[in-house]
MMTF fields as JSON, N, C-alpha, C and O atoms, coordinates in Angstrom:
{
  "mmtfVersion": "1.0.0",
  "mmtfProducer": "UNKNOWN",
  "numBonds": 475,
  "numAtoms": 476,
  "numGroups": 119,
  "numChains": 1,
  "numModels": 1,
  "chainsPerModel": [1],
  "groupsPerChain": [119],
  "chainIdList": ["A"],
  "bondAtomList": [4, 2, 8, 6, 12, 10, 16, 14, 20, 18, 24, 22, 28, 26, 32, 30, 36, 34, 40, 38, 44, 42, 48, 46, 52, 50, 56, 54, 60, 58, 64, 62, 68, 66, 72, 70, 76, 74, 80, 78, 84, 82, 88, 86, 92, 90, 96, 94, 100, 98, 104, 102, 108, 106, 112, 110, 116, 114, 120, 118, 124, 122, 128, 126, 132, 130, 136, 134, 140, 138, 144, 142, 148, 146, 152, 150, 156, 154, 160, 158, 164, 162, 168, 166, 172, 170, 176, 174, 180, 178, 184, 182, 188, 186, 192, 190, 196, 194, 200, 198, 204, 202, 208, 206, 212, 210, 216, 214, 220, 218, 224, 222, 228, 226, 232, 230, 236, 234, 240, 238, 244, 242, 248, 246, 252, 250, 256, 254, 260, 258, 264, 262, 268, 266, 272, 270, 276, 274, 280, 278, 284, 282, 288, 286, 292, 290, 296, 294, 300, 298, 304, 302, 308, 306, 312, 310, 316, 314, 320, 318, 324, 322, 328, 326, 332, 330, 336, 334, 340, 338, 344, 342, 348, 346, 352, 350, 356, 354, 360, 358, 364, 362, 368, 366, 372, 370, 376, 374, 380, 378, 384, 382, 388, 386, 392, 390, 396, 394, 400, 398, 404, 402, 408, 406, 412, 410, 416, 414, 420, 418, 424, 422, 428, 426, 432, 430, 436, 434, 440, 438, 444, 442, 448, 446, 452, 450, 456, 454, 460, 458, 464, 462, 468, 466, 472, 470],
  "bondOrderList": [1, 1, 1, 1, 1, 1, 1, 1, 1, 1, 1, 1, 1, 1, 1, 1, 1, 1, 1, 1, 1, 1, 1, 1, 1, 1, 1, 1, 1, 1, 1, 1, 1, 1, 1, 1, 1, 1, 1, 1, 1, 1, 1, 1, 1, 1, 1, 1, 1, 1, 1, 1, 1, 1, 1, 1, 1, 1, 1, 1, 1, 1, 1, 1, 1, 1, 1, 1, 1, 1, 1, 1, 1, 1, 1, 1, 1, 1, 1, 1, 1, 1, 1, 1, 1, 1, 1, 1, 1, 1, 1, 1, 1, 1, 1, 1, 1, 1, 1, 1, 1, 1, 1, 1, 1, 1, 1, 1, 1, 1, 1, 1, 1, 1, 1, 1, 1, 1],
  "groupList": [{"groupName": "UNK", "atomNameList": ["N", "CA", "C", "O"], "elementList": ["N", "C", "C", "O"], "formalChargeList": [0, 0, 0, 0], "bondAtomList": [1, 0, 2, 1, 3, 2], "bondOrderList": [1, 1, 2], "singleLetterCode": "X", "chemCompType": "L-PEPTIDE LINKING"}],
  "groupTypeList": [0, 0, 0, 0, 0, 0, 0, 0, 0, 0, 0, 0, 0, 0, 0, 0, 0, 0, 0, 0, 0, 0, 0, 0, 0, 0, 0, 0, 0, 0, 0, 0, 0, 0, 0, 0, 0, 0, 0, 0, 0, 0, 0, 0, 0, 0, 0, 0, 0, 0, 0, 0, 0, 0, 0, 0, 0, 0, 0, 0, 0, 0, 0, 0, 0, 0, 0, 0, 0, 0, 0, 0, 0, 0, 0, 0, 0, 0, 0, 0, 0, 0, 0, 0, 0, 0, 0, 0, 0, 0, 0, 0, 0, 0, 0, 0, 0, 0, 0, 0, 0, 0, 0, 0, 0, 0, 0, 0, 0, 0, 0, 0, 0, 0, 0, 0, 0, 0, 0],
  "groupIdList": [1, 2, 3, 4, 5, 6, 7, 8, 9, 10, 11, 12, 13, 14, 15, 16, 17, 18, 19, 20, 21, 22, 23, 24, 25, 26, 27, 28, 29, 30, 31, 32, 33, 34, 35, 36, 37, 38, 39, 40, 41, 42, 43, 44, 45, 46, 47, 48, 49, 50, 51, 52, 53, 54, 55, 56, 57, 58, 59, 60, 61, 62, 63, 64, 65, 66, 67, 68, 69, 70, 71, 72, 73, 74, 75, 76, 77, 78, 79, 80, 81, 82, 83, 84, 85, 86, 87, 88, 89, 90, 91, 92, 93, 94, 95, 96, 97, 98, 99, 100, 101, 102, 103, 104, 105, 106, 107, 108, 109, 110, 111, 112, 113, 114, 115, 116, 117, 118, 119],
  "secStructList": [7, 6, 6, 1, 2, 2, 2, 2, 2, 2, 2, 2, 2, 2, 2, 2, 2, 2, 2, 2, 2, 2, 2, 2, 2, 2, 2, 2, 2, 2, 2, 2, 2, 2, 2, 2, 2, 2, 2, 2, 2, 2, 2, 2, 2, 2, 2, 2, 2, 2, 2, 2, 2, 2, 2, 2, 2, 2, 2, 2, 2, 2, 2, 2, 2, 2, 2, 2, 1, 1, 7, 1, 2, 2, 2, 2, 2, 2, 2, 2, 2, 2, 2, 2, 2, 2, 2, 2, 2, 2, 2, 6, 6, 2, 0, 0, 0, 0, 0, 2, 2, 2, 2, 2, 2, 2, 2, 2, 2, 2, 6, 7, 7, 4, 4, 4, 4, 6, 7],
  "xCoordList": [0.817, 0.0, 0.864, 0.672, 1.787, 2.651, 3.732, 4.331, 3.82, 4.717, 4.052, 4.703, 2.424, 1.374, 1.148, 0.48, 1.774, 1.517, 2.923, 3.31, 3.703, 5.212, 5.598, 6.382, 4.684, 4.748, 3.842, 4.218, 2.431, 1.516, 2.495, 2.978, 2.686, 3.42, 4.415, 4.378, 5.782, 6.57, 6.055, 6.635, 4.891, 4.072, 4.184, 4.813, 3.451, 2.929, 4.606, 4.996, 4.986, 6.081, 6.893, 7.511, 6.541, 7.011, 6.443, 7.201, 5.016, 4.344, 4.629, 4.945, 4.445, 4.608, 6.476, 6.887, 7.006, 8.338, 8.272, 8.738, 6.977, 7.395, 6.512, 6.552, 5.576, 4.932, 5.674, 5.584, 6.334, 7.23, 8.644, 9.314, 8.833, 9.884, 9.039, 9.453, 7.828, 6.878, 7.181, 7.632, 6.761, 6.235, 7.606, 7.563, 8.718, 9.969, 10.451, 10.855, 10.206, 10.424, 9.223, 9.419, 8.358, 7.281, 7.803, 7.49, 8.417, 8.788, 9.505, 9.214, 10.656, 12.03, 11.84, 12.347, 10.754, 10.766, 10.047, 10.068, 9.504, 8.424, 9.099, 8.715, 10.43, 11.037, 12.036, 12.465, 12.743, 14.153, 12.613, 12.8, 11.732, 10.85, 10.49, 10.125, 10.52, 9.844, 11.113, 11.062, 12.351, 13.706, 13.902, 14.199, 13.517, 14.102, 13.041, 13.185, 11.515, 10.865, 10.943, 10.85, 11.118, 12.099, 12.978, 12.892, 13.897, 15.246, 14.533, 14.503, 13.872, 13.534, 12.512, 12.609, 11.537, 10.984, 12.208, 12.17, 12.9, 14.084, 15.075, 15.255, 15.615, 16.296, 15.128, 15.559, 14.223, 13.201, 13.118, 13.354, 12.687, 12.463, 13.607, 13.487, 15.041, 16.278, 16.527, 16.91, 16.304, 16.497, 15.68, 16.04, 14.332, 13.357, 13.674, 12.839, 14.835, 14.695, 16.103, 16.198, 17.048, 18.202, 17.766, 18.309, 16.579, 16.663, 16.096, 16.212, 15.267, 14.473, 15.549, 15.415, 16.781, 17.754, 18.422, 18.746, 18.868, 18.885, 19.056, 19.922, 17.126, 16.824, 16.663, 16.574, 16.632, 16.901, 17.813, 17.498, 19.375, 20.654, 20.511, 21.088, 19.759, 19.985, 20.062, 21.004, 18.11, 17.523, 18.18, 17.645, 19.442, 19.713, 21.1, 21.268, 21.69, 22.913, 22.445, 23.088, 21.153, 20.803, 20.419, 20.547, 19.963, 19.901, 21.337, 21.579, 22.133, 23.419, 24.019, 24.127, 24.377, 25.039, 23.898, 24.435, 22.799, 22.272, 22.17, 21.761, 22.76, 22.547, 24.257, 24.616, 25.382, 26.714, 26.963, 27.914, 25.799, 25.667, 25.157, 25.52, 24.092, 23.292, 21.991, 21.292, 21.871, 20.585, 20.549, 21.581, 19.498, 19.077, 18.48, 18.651, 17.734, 17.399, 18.714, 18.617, 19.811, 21.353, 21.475, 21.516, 21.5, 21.938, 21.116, 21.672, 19.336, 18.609, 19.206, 19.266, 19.748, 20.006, 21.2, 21.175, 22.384, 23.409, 23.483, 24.024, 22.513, 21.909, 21.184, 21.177, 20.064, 19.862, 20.565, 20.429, 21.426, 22.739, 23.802, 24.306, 23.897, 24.445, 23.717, 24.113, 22.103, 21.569, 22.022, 22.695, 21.076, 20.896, 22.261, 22.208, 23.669, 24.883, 25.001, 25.546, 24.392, 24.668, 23.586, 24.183, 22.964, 21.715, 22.453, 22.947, 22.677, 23.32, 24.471, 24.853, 24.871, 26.113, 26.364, 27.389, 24.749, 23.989, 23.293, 22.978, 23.028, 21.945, 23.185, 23.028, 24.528, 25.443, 25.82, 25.928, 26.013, 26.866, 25.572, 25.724, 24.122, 23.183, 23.378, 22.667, 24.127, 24.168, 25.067, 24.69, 26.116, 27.655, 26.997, 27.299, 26.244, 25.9, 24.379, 24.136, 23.81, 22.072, 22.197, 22.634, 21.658, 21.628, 22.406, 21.925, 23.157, 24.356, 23.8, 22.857, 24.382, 23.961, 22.921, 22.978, 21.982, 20.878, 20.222, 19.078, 20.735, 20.649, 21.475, 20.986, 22.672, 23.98, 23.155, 23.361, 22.442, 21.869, 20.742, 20.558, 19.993, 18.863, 19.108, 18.188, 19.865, 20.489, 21.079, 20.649, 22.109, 22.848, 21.798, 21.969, 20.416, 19.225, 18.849, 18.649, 18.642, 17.896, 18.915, 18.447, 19.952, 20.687, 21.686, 22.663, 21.386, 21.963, 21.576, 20.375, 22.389, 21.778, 22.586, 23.602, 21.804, 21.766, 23.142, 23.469, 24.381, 25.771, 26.464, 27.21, 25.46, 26.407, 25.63, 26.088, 24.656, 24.29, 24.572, 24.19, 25.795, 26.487, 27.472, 28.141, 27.726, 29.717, 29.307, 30.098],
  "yCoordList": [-1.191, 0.0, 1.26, 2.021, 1.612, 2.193, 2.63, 3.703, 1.629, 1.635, 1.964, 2.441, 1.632, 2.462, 3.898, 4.622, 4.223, 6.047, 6.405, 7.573, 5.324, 6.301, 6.452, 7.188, 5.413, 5.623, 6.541, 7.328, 6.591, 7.906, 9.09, 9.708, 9.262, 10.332, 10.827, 11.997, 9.537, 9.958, 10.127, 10.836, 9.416, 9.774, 11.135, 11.615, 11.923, 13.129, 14.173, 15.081, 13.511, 14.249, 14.714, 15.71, 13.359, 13.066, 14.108, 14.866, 14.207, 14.685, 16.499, 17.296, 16.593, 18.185, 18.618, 19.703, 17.59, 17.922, 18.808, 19.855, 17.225, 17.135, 18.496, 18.775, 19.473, 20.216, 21.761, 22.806, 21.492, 22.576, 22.545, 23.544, 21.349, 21.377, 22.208, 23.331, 21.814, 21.963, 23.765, 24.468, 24.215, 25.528, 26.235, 26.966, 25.685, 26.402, 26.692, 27.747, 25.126, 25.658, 26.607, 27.121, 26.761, 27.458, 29.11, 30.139, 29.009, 29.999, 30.912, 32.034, 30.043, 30.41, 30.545, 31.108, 29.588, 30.425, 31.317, 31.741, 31.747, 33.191, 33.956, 34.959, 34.124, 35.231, 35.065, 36.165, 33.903, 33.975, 34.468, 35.423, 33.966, 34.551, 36.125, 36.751, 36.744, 38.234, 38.801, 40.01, 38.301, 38.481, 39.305, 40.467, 37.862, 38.403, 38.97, 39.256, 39.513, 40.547, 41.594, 42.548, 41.875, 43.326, 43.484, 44.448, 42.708, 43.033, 43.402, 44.623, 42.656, 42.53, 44.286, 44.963, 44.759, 45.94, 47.546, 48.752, 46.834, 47.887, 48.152, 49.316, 47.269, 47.347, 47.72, 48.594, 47.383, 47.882, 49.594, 50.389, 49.997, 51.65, 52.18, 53.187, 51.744, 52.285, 52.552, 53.654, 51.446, 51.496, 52.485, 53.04, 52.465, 53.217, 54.867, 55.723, 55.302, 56.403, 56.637, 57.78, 55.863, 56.534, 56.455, 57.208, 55.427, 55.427, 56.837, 57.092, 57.834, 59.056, 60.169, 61.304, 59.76, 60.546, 60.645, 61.755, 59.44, 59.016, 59.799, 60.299, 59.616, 60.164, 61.779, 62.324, 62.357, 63.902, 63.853, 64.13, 63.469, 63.715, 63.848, 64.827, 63.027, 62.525, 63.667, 64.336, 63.907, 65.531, 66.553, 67.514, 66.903, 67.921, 67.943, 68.649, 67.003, 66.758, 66.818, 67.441, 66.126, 66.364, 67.985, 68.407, 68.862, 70.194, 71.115, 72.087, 70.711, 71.414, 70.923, 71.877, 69.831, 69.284, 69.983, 71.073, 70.104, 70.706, 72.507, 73.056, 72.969, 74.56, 74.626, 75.702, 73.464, 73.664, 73.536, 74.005, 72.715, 72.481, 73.42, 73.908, 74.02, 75.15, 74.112, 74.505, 72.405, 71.671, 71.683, 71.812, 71.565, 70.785, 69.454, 68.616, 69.081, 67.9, 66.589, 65.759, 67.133, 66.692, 66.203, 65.053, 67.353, 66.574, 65.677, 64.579, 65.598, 64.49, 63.078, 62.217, 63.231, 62.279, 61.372, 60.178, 62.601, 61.95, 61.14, 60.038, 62.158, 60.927, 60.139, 59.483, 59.59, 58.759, 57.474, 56.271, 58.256, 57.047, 56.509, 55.393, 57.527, 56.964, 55.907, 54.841, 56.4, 55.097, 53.723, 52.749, 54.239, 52.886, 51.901, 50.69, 52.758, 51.759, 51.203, 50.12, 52.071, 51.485, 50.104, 49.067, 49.986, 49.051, 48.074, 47.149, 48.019, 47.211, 46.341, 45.177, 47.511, 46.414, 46.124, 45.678, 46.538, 45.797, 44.757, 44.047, 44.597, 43.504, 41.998, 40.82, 42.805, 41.461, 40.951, 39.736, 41.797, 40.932, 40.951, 41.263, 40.597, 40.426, 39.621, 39.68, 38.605, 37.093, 37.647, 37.501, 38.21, 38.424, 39.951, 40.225, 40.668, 41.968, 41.67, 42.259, 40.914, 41.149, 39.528, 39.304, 38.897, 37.486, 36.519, 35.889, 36.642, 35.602, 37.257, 37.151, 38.074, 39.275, 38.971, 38.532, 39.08, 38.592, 37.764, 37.997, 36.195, 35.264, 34.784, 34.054, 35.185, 35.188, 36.428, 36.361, 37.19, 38.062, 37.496, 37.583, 36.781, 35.82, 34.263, 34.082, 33.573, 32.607, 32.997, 32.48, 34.011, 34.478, 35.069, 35.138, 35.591, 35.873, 35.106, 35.25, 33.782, 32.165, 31.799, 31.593, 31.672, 30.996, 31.1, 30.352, 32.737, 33.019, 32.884, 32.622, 32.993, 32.025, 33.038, 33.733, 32.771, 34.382, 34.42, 35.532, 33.528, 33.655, 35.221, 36.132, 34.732, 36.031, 37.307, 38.412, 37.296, 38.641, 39.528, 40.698, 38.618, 39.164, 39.695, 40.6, 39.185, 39.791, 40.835, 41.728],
  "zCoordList": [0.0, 0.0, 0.0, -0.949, 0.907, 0.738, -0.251, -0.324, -0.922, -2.026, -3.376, -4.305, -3.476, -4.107, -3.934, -4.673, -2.885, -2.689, -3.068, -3.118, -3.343, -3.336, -4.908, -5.508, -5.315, -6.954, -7.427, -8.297, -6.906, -7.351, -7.354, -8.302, -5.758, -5.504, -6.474, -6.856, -7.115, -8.094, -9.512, -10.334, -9.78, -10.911, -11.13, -12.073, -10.086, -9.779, -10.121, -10.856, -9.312, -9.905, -11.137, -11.513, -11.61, -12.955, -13.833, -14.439, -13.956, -14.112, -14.078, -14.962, -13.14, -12.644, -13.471, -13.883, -13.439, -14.312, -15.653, -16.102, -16.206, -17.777, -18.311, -19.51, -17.206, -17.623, -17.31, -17.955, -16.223, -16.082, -17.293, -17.558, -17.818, -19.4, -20.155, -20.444, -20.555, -21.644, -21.54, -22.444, -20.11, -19.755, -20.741, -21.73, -20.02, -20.047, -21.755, -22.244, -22.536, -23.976, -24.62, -25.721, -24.129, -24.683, -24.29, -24.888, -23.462, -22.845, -23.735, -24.149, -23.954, -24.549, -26.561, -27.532, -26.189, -28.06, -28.187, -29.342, -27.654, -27.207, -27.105, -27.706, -26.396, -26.092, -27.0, -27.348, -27.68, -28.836, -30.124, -30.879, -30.157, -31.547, -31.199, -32.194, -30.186, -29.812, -29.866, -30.093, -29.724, -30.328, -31.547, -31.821, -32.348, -33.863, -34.155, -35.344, -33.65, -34.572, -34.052, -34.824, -32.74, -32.685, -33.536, -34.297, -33.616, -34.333, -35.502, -35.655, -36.493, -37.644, -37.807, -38.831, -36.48, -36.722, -36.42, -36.663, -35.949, -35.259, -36.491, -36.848, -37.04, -38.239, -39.522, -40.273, -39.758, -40.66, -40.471, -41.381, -38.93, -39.025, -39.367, -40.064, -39.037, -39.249, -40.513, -40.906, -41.322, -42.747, -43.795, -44.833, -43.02, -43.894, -43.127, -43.419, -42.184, -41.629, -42.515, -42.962, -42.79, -43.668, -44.964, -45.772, -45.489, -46.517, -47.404, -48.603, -45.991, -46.795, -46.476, -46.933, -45.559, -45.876, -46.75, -47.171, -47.333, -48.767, -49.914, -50.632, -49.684, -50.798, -50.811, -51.911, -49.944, -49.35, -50.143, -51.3, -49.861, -50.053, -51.194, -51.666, -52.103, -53.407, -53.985, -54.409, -53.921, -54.361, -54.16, -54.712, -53.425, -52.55, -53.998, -54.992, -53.51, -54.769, -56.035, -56.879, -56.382, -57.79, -58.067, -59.217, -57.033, -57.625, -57.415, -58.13, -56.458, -56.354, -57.817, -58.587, -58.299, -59.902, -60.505, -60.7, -60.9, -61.383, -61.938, -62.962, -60.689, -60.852, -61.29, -61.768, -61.141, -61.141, -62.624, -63.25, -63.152, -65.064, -65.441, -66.511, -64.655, -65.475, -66.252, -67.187, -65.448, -66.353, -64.982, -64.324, -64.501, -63.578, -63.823, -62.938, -64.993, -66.127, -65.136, -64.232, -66.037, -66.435, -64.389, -63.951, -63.65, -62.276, -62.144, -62.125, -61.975, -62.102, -62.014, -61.137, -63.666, -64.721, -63.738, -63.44, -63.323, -62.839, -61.908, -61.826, -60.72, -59.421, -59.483, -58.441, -60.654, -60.749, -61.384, -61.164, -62.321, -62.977, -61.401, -61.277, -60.489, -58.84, -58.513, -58.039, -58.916, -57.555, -58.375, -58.039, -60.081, -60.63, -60.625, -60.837, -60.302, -60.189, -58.988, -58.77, -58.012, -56.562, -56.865, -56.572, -57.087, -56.917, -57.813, -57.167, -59.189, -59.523, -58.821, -58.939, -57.987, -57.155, -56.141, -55.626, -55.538, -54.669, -54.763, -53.808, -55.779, -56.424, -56.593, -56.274, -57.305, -57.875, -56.346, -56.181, -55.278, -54.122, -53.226, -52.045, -53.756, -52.337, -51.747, -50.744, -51.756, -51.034, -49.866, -48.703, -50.129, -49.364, -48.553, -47.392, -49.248, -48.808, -47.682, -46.629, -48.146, -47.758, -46.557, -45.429, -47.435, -47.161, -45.857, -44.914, -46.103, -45.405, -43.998, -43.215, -44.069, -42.71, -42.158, -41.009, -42.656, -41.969, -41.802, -41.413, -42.063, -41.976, -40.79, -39.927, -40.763, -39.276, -37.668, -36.456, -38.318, -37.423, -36.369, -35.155, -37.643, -37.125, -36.044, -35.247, -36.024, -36.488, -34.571, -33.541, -34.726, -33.284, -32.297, -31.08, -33.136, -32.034, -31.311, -30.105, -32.241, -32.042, -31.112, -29.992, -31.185, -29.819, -29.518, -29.536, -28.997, -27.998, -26.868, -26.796, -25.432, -24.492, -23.168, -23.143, -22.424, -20.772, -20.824, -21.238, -20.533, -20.696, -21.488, -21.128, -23.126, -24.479, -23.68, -23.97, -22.833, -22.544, -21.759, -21.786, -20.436, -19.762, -20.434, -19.935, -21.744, -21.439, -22.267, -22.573]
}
């Protein structure tokens, strides 16, 4: 009889373990997934906040080359021949430039672990 309560008892335990594991990974991908979509909304506003500096700069340079030609047409022309090369050679190294970065970004969100957050 006794030895019937000592196994319920470790049942119970058993039990109360495998739900406090359960709790704990539910836990931890909740907080490594609430991770990377901060990261992912934090790096998004950043990008879209240089990117209208950007394009400020662009406009700003396309009318300074512009009034320095006497076209303003012609500076247009030039800063847009800037972007369309930048993009081109952004486009040839996206893997090495885009990809592989934020894929290593994601990746070091996912598991990293309380230790990397001390040092």
């Amino acid at each position: 009889m006794e030895d019937l309560k000592k196994i319920e008892n470790l049942l119970d335990h058993a039990r109360d373990y495998i739900n406090i594991r359960v709790d704990e990974a539910k836990l931890s991908v909740a907080e490594k997934t609430s991770g990377v979509i901060a990261m992912v909304i934090a790096t998004t506003v950043v990008n879209i906040i240089f990117l209208l500096a950007l394009i400020f700069a662009g406009a700003a340079g396309a009318v300074a080359i512009g009034q320095w030609l006497n076209n303003y047409w012609l500076g247009l022309l030039m800063v847009a021949g800037l972007y369309l090369l930048a993009g081109l050679i952004v486009w040839a190294a996206k893997e090495r430039l885009i990809r592989i970065p934020v894929m290593n970004a994601i990746i070091r969100q996912l598991f990293k672990n309380d230790n990397d957050e001390k040092d």
